[in-house]
C-alpha positions in Angstrom: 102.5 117.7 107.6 99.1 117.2 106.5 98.0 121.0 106.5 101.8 121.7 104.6 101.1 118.6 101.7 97.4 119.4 101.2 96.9 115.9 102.0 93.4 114.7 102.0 91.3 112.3 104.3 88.3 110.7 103.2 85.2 109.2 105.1 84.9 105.8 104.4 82.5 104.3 107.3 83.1 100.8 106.5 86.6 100.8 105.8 89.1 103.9 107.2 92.3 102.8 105.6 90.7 102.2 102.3 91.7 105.5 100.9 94.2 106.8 103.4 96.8 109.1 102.1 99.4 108.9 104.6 102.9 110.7 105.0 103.5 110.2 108.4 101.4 107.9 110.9 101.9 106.2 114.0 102.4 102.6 114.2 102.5 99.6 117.1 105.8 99.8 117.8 106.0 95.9 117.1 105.2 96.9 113.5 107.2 99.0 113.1 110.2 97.3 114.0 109.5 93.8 113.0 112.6 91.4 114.4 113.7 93.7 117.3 111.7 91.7 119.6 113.4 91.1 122.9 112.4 87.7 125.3 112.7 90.7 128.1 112.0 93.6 126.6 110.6 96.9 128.7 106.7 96.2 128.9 106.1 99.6 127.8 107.0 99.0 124.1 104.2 96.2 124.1 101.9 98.8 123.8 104.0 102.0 122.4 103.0 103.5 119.4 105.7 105.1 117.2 105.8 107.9 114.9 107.1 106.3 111.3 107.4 107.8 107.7 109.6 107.1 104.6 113.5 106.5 105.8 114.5 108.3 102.4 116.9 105.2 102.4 120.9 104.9 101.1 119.6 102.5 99.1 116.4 102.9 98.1 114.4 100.2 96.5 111.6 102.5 95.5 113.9 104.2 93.1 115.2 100.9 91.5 112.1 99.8 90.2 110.1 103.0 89.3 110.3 102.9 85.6 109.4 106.5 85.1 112.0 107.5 87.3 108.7 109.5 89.1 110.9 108.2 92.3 114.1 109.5 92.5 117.1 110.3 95.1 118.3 113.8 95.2 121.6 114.3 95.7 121.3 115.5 99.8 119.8 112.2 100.0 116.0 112.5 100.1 113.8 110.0 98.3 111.3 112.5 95.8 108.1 111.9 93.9 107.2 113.8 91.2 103.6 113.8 90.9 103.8 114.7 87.4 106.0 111.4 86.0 104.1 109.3 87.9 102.1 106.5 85.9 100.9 104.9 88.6 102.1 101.5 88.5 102.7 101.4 92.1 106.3 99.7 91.3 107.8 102.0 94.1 104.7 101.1 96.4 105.6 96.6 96.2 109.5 98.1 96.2 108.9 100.1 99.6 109.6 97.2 102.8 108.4 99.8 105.0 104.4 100.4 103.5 105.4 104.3 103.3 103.9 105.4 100.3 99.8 105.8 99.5 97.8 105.8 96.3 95.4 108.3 95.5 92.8 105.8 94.3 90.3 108.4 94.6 91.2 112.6 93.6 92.8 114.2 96.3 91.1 117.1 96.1 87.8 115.7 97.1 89.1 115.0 100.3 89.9 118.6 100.7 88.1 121.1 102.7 86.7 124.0 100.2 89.5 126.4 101.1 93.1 124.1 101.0 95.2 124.6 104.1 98.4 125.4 101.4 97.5 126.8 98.2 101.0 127.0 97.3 101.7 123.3 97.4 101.4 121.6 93.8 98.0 119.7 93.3 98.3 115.7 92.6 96.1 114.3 90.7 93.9 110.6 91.0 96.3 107.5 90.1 99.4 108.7 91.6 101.6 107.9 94.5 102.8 110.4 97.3 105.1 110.2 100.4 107.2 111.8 102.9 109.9 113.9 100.7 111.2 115.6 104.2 109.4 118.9 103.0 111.9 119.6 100.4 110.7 122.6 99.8 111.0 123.9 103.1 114.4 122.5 102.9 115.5 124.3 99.9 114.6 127.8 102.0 116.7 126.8 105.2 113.6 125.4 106.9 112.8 122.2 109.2 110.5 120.1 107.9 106.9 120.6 108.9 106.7 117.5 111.3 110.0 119.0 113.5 108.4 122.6 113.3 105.5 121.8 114.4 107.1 119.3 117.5 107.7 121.8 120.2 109.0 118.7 122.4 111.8 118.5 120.1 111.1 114.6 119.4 111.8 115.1 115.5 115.3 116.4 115.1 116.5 116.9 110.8 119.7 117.4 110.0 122.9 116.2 108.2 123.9 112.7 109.0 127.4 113.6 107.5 127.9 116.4 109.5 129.8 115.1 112.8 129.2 118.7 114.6 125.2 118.3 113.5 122.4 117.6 116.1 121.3 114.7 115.2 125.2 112.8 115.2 125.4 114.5 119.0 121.7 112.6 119.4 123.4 109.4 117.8 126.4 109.5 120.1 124.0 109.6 122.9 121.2 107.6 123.0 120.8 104.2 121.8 119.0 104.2 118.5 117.4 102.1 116.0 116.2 101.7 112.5 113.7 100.2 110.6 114.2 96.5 108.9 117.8 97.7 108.4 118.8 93.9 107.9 117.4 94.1 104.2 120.0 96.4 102.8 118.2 99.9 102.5 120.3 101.6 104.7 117.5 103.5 106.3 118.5 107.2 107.1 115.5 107.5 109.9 116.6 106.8 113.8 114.8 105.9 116.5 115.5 106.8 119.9 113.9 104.2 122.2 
């Protein structure tokens, strides 16, 4: 994801998530799924980290407030940013439950080696928000997303949610699954398999 976006990390000794650009981190699986937690639960998920990144929500709040319309819901259902509308306001950023979107308080390209992993990807600039779009313009090729690419354990799947013969309903079927603060109305469209 990171090599695909271009997306920078910068050295900051005293504080690491000062200026962290993040599309798709791990989490303590207690943070990531605030109110699932179980008098009895499996003593493995005290300490599991999980995998988390935008949930490109039904009902995105993100989208609501963003008064550039910078944030915006395409019509297969994944959440965009558009570098280039984007004022900065960071509306979509107090609008996101979930803490999946990063500034770029300082320029991006600093935290760049000299030669960019993916020249082809559009630069951002300083002042801006970014975030997980699913690699849209993989999608728009007939490609996975980066993140289930590069997963050779198959533990990202994509696919249509409103397909019933797709892999990911057959997933759904099977396993017990959950979602992220889906109590708040967002209608997250990211499962987890636990």
């Amino acid at each position: 994801c990171n090599k695909e976006h271009n997306v920078p990390t910068f050295a900051d000794e005293t504080d690491p998530k000062r200026h962290e650009i993040k599309w798709i981190w791990q989490a303590p699986y207690h943070g990531a799924f605030p109110g699932n937690e179980q008098e009895h639960a499996r003593e493995d998920l005290e300490h599991k980290q999980v995998t988390v990144l935008c949930n490109h929500c039904e009902n995105p709040p993100c989208v609501r407030v963003c008064p550039t319309k910078a944030t915006y819901r395409r019509p297969d259902g994944i959440v965009m940013m558009d570098f280039h509308r984007c004022i900065g306001c960071r509306f979509c950023m107090a609008g996101c439950p979930y803490g999946s979107r990063s500034f770029n308080w300082r320029d991006p390209r600093a935290g760049l080696p000299a030669k960019v992993p993916n020249p082809a990807y559009p630069t951002r600039m300083k002042g801006v928000v970014e975030k997980c779009t699913f690699c849209s313009e993989l999608l728009d090729k007939d490609l996975p997303p980066a993140c289930v690419a590069a997963c050779t354990e198959k533990l990202l799947v994509f696919g249509d949610l409103q397909d019933a013969a797709s892999e990911v309903r057959a997933l759904l079927k099977e396993h017990f699954t959950i979602r992220r603060k889906p109590n708040l109305g967002t209608q997250p469209q990211v499962y987890y398999i636990v």
